[in-house]
C-alpha positions in Angstrom: 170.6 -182.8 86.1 173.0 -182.2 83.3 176.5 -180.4 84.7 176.8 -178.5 82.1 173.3 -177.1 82.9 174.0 -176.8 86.6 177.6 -174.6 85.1 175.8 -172.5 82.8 172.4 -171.6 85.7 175.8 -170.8 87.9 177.5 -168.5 85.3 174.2 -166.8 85.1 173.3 -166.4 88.4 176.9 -164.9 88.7 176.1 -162.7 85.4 172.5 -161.4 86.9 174.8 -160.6 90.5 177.4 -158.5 88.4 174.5 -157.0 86.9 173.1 -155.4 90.2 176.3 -154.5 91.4 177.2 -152.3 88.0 173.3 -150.6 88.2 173.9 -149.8 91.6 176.9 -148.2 90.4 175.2 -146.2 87.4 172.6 -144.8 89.5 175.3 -143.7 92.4 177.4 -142.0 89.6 174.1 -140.2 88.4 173.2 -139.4 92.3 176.8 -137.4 92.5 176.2 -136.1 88.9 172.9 -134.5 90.1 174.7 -133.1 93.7 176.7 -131.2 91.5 173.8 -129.9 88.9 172.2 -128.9 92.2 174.8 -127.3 93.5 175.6 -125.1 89.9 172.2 -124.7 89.9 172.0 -123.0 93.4 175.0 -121.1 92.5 173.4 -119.6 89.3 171.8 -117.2 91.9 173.2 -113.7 91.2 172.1 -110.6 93.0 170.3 -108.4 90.3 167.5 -111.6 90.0 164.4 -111.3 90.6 162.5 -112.5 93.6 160.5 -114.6 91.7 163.5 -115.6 89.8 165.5 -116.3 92.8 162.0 -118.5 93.7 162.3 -120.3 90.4 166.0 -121.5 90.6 166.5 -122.5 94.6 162.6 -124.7 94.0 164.6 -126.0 90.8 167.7 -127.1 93.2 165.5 -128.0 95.6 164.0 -130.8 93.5 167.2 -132.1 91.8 169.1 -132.0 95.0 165.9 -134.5 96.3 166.5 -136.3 93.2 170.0 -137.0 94.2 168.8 -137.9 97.6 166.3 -141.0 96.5 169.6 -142.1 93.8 172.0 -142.3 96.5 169.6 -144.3 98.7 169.0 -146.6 95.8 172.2 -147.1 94.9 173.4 -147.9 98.7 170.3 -150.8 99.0 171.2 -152.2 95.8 175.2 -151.9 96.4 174.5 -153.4 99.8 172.4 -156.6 98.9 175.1 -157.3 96.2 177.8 -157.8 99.2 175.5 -159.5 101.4 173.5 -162.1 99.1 176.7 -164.5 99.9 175.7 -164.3 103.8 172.4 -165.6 102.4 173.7 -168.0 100.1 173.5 -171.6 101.9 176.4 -174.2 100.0 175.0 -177.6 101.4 177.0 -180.4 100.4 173.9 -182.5 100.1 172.9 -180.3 97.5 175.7 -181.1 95.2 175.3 -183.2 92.3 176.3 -186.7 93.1 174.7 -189.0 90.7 177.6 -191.0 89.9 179.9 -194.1 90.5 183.6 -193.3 91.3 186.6 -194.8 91.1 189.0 -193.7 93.6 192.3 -195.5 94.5 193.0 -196.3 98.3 196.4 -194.9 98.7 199.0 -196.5 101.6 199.2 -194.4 105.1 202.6 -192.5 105.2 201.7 -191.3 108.6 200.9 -187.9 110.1 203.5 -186.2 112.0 204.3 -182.5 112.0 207.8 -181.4 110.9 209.0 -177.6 109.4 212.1 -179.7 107.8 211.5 -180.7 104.1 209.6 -183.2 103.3 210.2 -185.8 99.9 206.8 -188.2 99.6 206.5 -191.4 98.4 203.1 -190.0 96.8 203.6 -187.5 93.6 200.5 -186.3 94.5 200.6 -187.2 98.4 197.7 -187.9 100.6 198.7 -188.6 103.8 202.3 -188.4 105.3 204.2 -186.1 107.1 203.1 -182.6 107.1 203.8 -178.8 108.1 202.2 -177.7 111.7 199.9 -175.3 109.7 197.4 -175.6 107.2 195.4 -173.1 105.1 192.5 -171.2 104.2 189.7 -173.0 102.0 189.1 -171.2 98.2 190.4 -171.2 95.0 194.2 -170.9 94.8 196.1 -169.5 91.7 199.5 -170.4 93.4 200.8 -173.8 94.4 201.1 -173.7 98.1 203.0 -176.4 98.6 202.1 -180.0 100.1 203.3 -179.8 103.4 200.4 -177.4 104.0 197.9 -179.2 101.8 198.2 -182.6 103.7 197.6 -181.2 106.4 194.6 -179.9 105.1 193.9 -183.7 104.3 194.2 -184.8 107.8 191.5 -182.4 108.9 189.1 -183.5 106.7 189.6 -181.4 103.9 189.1 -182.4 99.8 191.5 -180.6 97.3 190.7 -180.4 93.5 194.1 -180.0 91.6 193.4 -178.5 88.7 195.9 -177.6 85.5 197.5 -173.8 85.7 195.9 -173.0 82.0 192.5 -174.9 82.4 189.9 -173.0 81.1 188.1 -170.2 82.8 184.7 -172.2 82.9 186.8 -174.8 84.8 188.2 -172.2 87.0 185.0 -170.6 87.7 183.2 -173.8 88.8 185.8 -174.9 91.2 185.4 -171.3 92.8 182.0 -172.0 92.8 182.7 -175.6 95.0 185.4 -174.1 97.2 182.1 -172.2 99.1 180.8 -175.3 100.3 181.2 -176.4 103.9 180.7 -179.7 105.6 180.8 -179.8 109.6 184.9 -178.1 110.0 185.8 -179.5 106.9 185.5 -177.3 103.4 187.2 -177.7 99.7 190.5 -176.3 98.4 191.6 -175.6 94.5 194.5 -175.4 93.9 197.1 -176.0 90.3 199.1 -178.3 90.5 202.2 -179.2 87.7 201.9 -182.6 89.4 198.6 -183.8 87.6 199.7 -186.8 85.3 199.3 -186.6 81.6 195.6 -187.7 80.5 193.9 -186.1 83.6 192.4 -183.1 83.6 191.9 -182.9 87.4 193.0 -184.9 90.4 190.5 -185.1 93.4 192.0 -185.9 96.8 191.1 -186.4 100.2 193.2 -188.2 103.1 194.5 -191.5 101.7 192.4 -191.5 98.7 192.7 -190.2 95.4 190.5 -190.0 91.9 191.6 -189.0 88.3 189.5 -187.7 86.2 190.3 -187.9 82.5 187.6 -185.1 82.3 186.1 -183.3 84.8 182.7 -184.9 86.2 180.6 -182.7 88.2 178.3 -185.7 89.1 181.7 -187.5 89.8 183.3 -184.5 91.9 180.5 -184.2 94.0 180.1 -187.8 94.8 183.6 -187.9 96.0 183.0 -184.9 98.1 180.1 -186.1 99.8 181.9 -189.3 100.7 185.2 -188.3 102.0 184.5 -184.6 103.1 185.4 -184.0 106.6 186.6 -187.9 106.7 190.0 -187.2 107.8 191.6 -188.6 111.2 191.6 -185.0 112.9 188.8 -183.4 112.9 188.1 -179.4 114.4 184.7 -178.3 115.0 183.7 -175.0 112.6 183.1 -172.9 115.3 187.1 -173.3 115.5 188.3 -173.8 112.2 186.3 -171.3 110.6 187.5 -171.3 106.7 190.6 -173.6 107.7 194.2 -172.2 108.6 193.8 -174.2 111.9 196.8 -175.9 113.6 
Protein backbone atom coordinates (compact mmCIF):
# COMPACT_ATOMS: atom_id res chain seq x y z
CA UNK A 1 0.00 0.00 0.00
CA UNK A 2 0.99 3.43 -0.89
CA UNK A 3 2.37 5.52 2.48
CA UNK A 4 0.97 8.30 1.53
CA UNK A 5 -2.40 6.41 1.56
CA UNK A 6 -1.69 4.69 4.82
CA UNK A 7 -0.73 8.85 6.19
CA UNK A 8 -3.79 10.36 4.79
CA UNK A 9 -6.47 6.92 6.18
CA UNK A 10 -4.43 7.98 9.57
CA UNK A 11 -5.04 11.79 9.43
CA UNK A 12 -8.62 10.82 8.85
CA UNK A 13 -9.16 8.39 11.21
CA UNK A 14 -7.61 11.09 13.71
CA UNK A 15 -10.01 13.84 12.00
CA UNK A 16 -13.34 11.50 12.43
CA UNK A 17 -11.88 10.88 16.48
CA UNK A 18 -11.68 14.80 16.97
CA UNK A 19 -14.92 14.90 15.44
CA UNK A 20 -16.67 12.71 18.25
CA UNK A 21 -14.85 14.30 20.90
CA UNK A 22 -16.10 18.11 19.76
CA UNK A 23 -20.01 16.56 19.32
CA UNK A 24 -19.85 15.13 22.51
CA UNK A 25 -18.88 18.49 23.65
CA UNK A 26 -21.78 20.44 21.68
CA UNK A 27 -24.38 18.25 23.01
CA UNK A 28 -22.93 18.59 26.91
CA UNK A 29 -22.92 22.44 26.38
CA UNK A 30 -26.64 22.14 25.10
CA UNK A 31 -27.45 19.62 28.17
CA UNK A 32 -26.14 22.58 30.72
CA UNK A 33 -27.95 25.21 28.41
CA UNK A 34 -31.29 23.32 28.92
CA UNK A 35 -30.49 22.79 33.08
CA UNK A 36 -30.70 26.32 33.13
CA UNK A 37 -33.91 26.91 30.76
CA UNK A 38 -35.40 24.45 33.13
CA UNK A 39 -34.44 25.90 35.93
CA UNK A 40 -35.75 29.80 34.61
CA UNK A 41 -38.56 28.04 33.54
CA UNK A 42 -39.43 26.55 37.04
CA UNK A 43 -38.73 29.85 38.47
CA UNK A 44 -41.28 31.64 36.21
CA UNK A 45 -43.77 30.34 38.85
CA UNK A 46 -45.27 33.32 40.62
CA UNK A 47 -48.02 33.17 43.16
CA UNK A 48 -51.11 34.95 41.52
CA UNK A 49 -50.90 31.91 38.64
CA UNK A 50 -53.28 29.88 38.05
CA UNK A 51 -53.48 26.18 38.97
CA UNK A 52 -53.67 25.19 35.70
CA UNK A 53 -51.05 27.57 34.86
CA UNK A 54 -48.84 26.54 37.52
CA UNK A 55 -49.69 22.77 35.76
CA UNK A 56 -48.60 24.14 32.39
CA UNK A 57 -45.11 25.56 33.32
CA UNK A 58 -43.62 22.81 36.12
CA UNK A 59 -44.97 19.83 33.03
CA UNK A 60 -43.00 22.34 30.62
CA UNK A 61 -39.73 22.09 33.12
CA UNK A 62 -40.46 18.85 33.61
CA UNK A 63 -39.87 17.88 30.00
CA UNK A 64 -36.77 20.09 29.28
CA UNK A 65 -35.16 19.25 32.45
CA UNK A 66 -35.63 15.31 30.95
CA UNK A 67 -34.22 16.74 27.87
CA UNK A 68 -31.15 17.78 29.64
CA UNK A 69 -31.05 14.40 31.28
CA UNK A 70 -30.85 12.08 27.89
CA UNK A 71 -28.01 15.16 26.56
CA UNK A 72 -25.83 14.78 29.40
CA UNK A 73 -25.95 10.94 29.17
CA UNK A 74 -25.16 11.29 25.52
CA UNK A 75 -22.55 13.51 25.85
CA UNK A 76 -20.70 11.32 28.80
CA UNK A 77 -20.91 7.84 26.33
CA UNK A 78 -19.65 9.71 23.55
CA UNK A 79 -16.94 11.81 25.63
CA UNK A 80 -16.04 8.51 27.23
CA UNK A 81 -15.44 6.22 24.01
CA UNK A 82 -13.30 9.15 22.60
CA UNK A 83 -10.73 8.56 25.71
CA UNK A 84 -10.94 4.93 25.67
CA UNK A 85 -10.85 3.89 21.77
CA UNK A 86 -6.84 4.09 22.35
CA UNK A 87 -7.22 1.12 25.07
CA UNK A 88 -8.86 -0.62 22.10
CA UNK A 89 -6.53 0.37 19.60
CA UNK A 90 -3.98 -2.64 19.00
CA UNK A 91 -0.33 -1.10 17.38
CA UNK A 92 1.15 -4.56 16.07
CA UNK A 93 4.45 -4.21 14.65
CA UNK A 94 3.62 -6.88 12.11
CA UNK A 95 1.10 -4.68 10.94
CA UNK A 96 3.38 -1.96 9.77
CA UNK A 97 4.30 -1.39 6.34
CA UNK A 98 7.47 -3.15 5.56
CA UNK A 99 7.64 -3.76 1.89
CA UNK A 100 11.03 -2.57 1.31
CA UNK A 101 14.85 -3.15 1.11
CA UNK A 102 17.01 -1.09 3.56
CA UNK A 103 20.23 0.08 3.77
CA UNK A 104 21.43 0.33 7.19
CA UNK A 105 25.11 0.80 8.23
CA UNK A 106 26.68 -1.62 10.97
CA UNK A 107 28.12 0.83 13.23
CA UNK A 108 31.41 -0.28 15.69
CA UNK A 109 30.47 -1.26 19.53
CA UNK A 110 31.64 1.55 21.86
CA UNK A 111 30.51 -0.53 24.77
CA UNK A 112 27.76 -0.18 27.37
CA UNK A 113 28.69 0.98 30.66
CA UNK A 114 26.67 3.23 32.90
CA UNK A 115 28.31 6.58 34.00
CA UNK A 116 26.35 10.17 35.26
CA UNK A 117 29.88 11.94 34.18
CA UNK A 118 29.72 13.39 30.59
CA UNK A 119 30.07 11.54 27.92
CA UNK A 120 31.82 12.74 24.20
CA UNK A 121 31.05 9.71 21.47
CA UNK A 122 32.90 8.73 18.76
CA UNK A 123 29.39 8.38 16.95
CA UNK A 124 27.69 12.02 15.97
CA UNK A 125 24.69 10.25 16.13
CA UNK A 126 25.85 7.38 18.66
CA UNK A 127 24.44 4.01 18.87
CA UNK A 128 25.98 2.11 21.35
CA UNK A 129 28.59 3.41 23.97
CA UNK A 130 28.58 4.52 27.26
CA UNK A 131 25.34 5.62 28.67
CA UNK A 132 23.37 7.39 31.67
CA UNK A 133 21.85 4.68 34.39
CA UNK A 134 18.33 5.86 33.18
CA UNK A 135 16.39 5.86 30.12
CA UNK A 136 13.04 7.31 29.07
CA UNK A 137 9.61 7.11 28.24
CA UNK A 138 8.62 5.97 24.58
CA UNK A 139 6.53 8.96 22.38
CA UNK A 140 7.14 11.72 20.43
CA UNK A 141 9.62 14.25 21.84
CA UNK A 142 9.72 18.06 20.91
CA UNK A 143 12.94 18.41 23.09
CA UNK A 144 16.30 16.90 22.60
CA UNK A 145 16.84 14.77 25.58
CA UNK A 146 20.12 14.09 25.31
CA UNK A 147 22.12 10.83 24.25
CA UNK A 148 23.16 9.55 27.29
CA UNK A 149 19.54 8.69 27.97
CA UNK A 150 18.71 7.75 24.35
CA UNK A 151 21.51 4.97 24.16
CA UNK A 152 20.38 3.64 26.78
CA UNK A 153 17.21 3.32 25.24
CA UNK A 154 19.18 1.52 22.38
CA UNK A 155 20.51 -1.10 24.65
CA UNK A 156 17.09 -2.09 25.71
CA UNK A 157 15.90 -2.68 22.46
CA UNK A 158 14.56 0.47 21.62
CA UNK A 159 14.36 2.23 17.77
CA UNK A 160 14.64 6.12 17.72
CA UNK A 161 13.55 8.20 14.59
CA UNK A 162 15.48 11.59 14.64
CA UNK A 163 13.62 13.81 12.99
CA UNK A 164 14.44 17.69 11.97
CA UNK A 165 13.05 20.46 14.66
CA UNK A 166 10.87 22.26 11.62
CA UNK A 167 9.82 19.07 9.71
CA UNK A 168 6.48 19.35 8.64
CA UNK A 169 3.48 18.64 10.69
CA UNK A 170 2.47 15.58 8.43
CA UNK A 171 5.91 14.23 9.35
CA UNK A 172 5.40 14.97 12.92
CA UNK A 173 2.06 13.52 13.11
CA UNK A 174 3.07 10.19 11.61
CA UNK A 175 5.97 9.57 13.80
CA UNK A 176 3.36 10.19 16.82
CA UNK A 177 1.42 7.83 15.11
CA UNK A 178 4.66 5.04 15.19
CA UNK A 179 5.73 5.96 18.64
CA UNK A 180 2.25 3.77 19.88
CA UNK A 181 3.61 0.68 18.67
CA UNK A 182 5.10 -1.90 21.00
CA UNK A 183 7.14 -4.99 20.38
CA UNK A 184 7.66 -7.44 23.46
CA UNK A 185 9.52 -4.52 26.17
CA UNK A 186 10.75 -2.67 23.45
CA UNK A 187 8.70 0.46 21.78
CA UNK A 188 9.77 3.60 19.42
CA UNK A 189 11.09 7.06 20.39
CA UNK A 190 10.89 10.53 18.18
CA UNK A 191 12.79 12.68 18.99
CA UNK A 192 14.71 16.21 16.89
CA UNK A 193 17.80 16.07 16.62
CA UNK A 194 20.34 19.13 15.21
CA UNK A 195 22.60 16.18 14.64
CA UNK A 196 20.87 14.86 11.37
CA UNK A 197 23.49 15.33 8.44
CA UNK A 198 22.72 17.59 5.64
CA UNK A 199 20.65 15.62 2.77
CA UNK A 200 18.61 13.42 5.35
CA UNK A 201 15.52 14.06 6.27
CA UNK A 202 15.42 11.44 9.11
CA UNK A 203 17.89 9.20 10.84
CA UNK A 204 16.62 5.71 12.03
CA UNK A 205 18.58 4.01 14.79
CA UNK A 206 18.62 1.11 16.77
CA UNK A 207 21.66 -0.41 18.95
CA UNK A 208 24.71 -0.46 16.60
CA UNK A 209 22.90 0.24 13.50
CA UNK A 210 21.94 3.17 11.78
CA UNK A 211 19.79 4.22 8.39
CA UNK A 212 19.49 7.60 6.54
CA UNK A 213 16.90 8.43 4.82
CA UNK A 214 17.26 11.12 2.18
CA UNK A 215 13.31 11.05 2.44
CA UNK A 216 11.25 9.58 4.68
CA UNK A 217 10.09 5.88 3.63
CA UNK A 218 7.31 4.52 5.49
CA UNK A 219 7.80 1.11 3.76
CA UNK A 220 11.60 1.69 4.66
CA UNK A 221 10.90 2.78 8.44
CA UNK A 222 8.90 0.00 9.08
CA UNK A 223 11.10 -2.59 7.76
CA UNK A 224 13.84 -1.34 9.92
CA UNK A 225 11.57 -1.54 12.82
CA UNK A 226 10.49 -4.90 12.47
CA UNK A 227 14.08 -6.05 12.17
CA UNK A 228 15.92 -4.42 14.90
CA UNK A 229 12.99 -3.63 17.44
CA UNK A 230 13.58 -5.03 20.71
CA UNK A 231 17.10 -6.36 19.28
CA UNK A 232 19.21 -4.76 21.75
CA UNK A 233 21.67 -6.72 24.30
CA UNK A 234 19.37 -5.94 27.42
CA UNK A 235 16.24 -6.74 27.23
CA UNK A 236 13.17 -6.03 30.14
CA UNK A 237 10.04 -7.90 29.80
CA UNK A 238 6.79 -5.27 29.33
CA UNK A 239 5.20 -6.25 32.26
CA UNK A 240 8.37 -4.27 33.77
CA UNK A 241 9.24 -1.66 31.44
CA UNK A 242 5.88 -0.62 30.74
CA UNK A 243 6.34 2.53 28.21
CA UNK A 244 10.26 2.60 29.02
CA UNK A 245 12.01 4.83 31.71
CA UNK A 246 13.37 1.46 33.09
CA UNK A 247 16.92 1.29 34.70
Amino acid sequence: MDPHMDHMQMNHEAGTSYLWLIIGAVILLLSIVAYVWASRTQGSIVAHMKKDERAIVKKRSRVIRTTAHAMLGVSIVVIALYFMQGAFTKYNIADLNANATIDVTDDPYYGASHTEEPINYEMTIPTSGPHNPHDIKFGFYTDFPGYPYLVHNLEHGDIIIYYHEDATDQLKDHLKYLTKFREAGAGILAVPNKDIPEGSEVVVTAWTKTMKLATFDDAKVGAFIQKYINQGPEKIPASIRQGGGTM
